[in-house]
MIDRENTOR-471010 format. One record per residue (C-alpha): x, y, z. Coordinates in steps of 0.2 Angstrom, whole numbers, plus 5000, padded with zeros to 4 digits. Last residue first. Example, Ala and Ser with C-alpha at 12.3 -4.5 7.8 and 13.67 -1.06 7.14 Angstrom:
2
506849955036/506249785039/
This chain:
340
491949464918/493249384930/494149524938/494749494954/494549594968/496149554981/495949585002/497649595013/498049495028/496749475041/495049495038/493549555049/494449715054/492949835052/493749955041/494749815029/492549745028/491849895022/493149925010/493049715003/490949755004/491249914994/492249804981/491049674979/490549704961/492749654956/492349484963/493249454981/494549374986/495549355003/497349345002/498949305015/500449335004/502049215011/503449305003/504649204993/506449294994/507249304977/505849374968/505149474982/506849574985/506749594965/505149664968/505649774984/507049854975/506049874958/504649984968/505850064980/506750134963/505250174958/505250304971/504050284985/502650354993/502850475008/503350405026/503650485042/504950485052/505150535071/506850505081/507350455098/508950545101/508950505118/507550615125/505850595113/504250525123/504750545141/506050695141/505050775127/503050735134/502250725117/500350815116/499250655108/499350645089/497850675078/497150525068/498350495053/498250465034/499450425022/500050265031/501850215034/502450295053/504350255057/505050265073/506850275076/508050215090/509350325097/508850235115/507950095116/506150145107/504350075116/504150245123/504150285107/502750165100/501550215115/501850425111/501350365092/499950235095/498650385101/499050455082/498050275076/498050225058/498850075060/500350045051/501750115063/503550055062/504850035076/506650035076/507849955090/506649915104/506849885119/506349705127/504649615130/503449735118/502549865129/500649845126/499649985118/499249875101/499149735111/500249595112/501149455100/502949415102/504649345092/503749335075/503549165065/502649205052/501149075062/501449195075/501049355065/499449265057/498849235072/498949415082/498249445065/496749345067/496649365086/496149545083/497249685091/498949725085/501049745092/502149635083/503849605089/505149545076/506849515077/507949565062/509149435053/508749525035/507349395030/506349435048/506249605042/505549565027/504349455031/503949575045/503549715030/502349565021/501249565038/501249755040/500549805023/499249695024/498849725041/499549695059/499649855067/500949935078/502649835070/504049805084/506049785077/507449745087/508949725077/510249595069/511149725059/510449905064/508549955058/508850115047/506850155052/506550215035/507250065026/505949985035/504550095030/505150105011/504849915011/503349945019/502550045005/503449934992/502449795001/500649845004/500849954986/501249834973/501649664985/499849674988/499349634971/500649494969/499549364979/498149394969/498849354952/499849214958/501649224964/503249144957/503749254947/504149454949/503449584940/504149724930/503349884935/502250024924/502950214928/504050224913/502550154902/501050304910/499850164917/497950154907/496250084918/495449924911/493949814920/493849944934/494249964954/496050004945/496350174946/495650334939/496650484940/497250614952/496750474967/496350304960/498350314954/499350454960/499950614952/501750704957/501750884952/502550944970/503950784968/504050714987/504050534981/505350574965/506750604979/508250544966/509050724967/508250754952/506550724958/506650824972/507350984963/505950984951/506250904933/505550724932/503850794932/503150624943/501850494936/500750374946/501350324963/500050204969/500650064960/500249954943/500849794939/501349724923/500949574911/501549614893/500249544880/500349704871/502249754869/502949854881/504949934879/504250074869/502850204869/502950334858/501050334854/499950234867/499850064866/498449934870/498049764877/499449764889/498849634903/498749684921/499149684941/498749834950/498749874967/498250064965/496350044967/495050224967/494050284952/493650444954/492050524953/492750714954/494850724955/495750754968/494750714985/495150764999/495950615010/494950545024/493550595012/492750425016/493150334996/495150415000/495250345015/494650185009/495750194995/497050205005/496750085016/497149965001/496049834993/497349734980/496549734960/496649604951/496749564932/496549744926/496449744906/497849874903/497850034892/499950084890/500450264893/501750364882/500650444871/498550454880/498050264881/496250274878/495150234895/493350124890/491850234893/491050174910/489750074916/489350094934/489550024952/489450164965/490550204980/489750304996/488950165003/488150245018/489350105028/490850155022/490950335026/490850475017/491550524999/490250564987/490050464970/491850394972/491750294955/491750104953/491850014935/491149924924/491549944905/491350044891/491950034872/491749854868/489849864874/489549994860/489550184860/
């Protein structure tokens, strides 16, 4: 095998947390493009929670060694057999959901993010903490102009992800929103809000994101377990904290909805019904998207600039970018980029 054929990248050696360094940096033989996938050279690579639940066994694991990142941005260098409608030279981005069967009775109904058989990227099969990773074609997204290489890596989980929290929440015209958590997810999901006539109220610790929410121009800043200043209409949860969700509904006006975003969840305190849940306050969670999320919230970024707040690291720094989304020392969302 030559140099040509392999390539650096990271593998979940054994799950635990950060600070043991349970990732390691190899080389690896080069992916081929199986028929119907593309083989992409990985430009950048967005650092999700995800991948850190997934690299501290948060999430069991799928597959042995895996490769985590599913915020991809690429360049086609290869095709698979049957492809068509890519050409190599394409550039693309690449999201968390990774493939569904197409046939169940979710998938047909136009639910394709609670399909049984669905795989995901960095999770069933190896992501973009590498120099190349392959994309099924039908599952590989259009990308929108206007945005750097790092600045649209967020936008492929981060953004769809909260996209389809928003739409969750069914947030009335003109509404009250409050977002628990001020992340990377969270601070592109207020853009969006704010671009539809909502009001915002942010709800975080650190001063870096209480910051960063101010400077995009929401209507209050406090504590994660402070009460915003009026009721609210809609609320969406990023962090990661179950203790959030009796504090997030007592924060609801009545009839209105919660929405909780992330994959993974500390337990959730004992609710009180009459205190936590009594007029028609609602619970929703949040699984993937569909694709159709995905091309929604990319045309939705293409018409409506979004303010990306990055922080780069080189692709042999990824453990450091994990250790450092768990310890908070960052606000926004953090980006490797591949410069080998």
């Amino acid at each position: 095998m030559t140099a040509q054929d392999t390539m650096n990248a990271w593998v979940v050696a054994e799950p635990g947390a950060i600070e043991s360094g349970p990732l390691r940096y190899e080389r690896k033989p080069v992916p081929r493009p199986a028929p119907g996938e593309l083989l992409v050279l990985v430009d950048a690579c967005g650092v999700c929670r995800t991948d850190l639940h997934v690299s501290e066994g948060d999430l069991l694991p799928h597959r042995r060694r895996v490769t985590p990142g599913h915020e991809i941005v690429a360049t086609v260098v290869g095709l698979g057999a049957d492809v068509t409608g890519h050409s190599v030279g394409d550039r693309v981005g690449v999201a968390w959901l990774r493939t569904t069967c197409g046939t169940c009775p979710y998938c047909l109904r136009g639910a394709e993010n609670l399909c049984p058989n669905s795989r995901y990227t960095g999770w069933d099969d190896d992501g973009g903490y590498a120099e190349y990773c392959t994309v099924p074609a039908d599952f590989a997204y259009r990308l929108p102009t206007g945005y750097d290489d790092a600045e649209l890596a967020p936008l492929l989980c981060a953004g769809i992800i909260g996209y389809r929290a928003l739409q969750r929440v069914a947030l009335p015209g003109g509404g009250r929103l409050g977002i628990y958590g001020f992340g990377g997810s969270a601070h592109l999901t207020a853009q969006i809000a704010l671009a539809q006539g909502a009001t915002v109220h942010v709800m975080t610790r650190g001063e870096q994101a209480q910051r960063l929410a101010l400077d995009l121009g929401v209507a209050s800043v406090t504590g994660a377990y402070d009460a915003p200043p009026e009721p609210l209409d809609g609320a969406i949860l990023f962090a990661p904290v179950g203790e959030l969700v009796p504090v997030a509904l007592r924060a609801l006006d009545r009839g209105g909805i919660l929405s909780i975003a992330g994959i993974h969840l500390s337990d959730v305190p004992v609710l009180n019904y009459e205190r936590d849940l009594f007029y028609e306050r609602e619970i929703r969670s949040v699984t993937a998207n569909t694709r159709a999320d995905g091309q929604a919230f990319l045309r939705f970024a293409g018409e409506h600039h979004l303010q990306v707040r990055t922080h780069e690291y080189p692709l042999e720094r990824a453990q450091q970018a994990l250790a450092d989304l768990k310890a908070g020392r960052f606000d926004g969302a953090a980006v490797l980029r591949n410069v080998s």
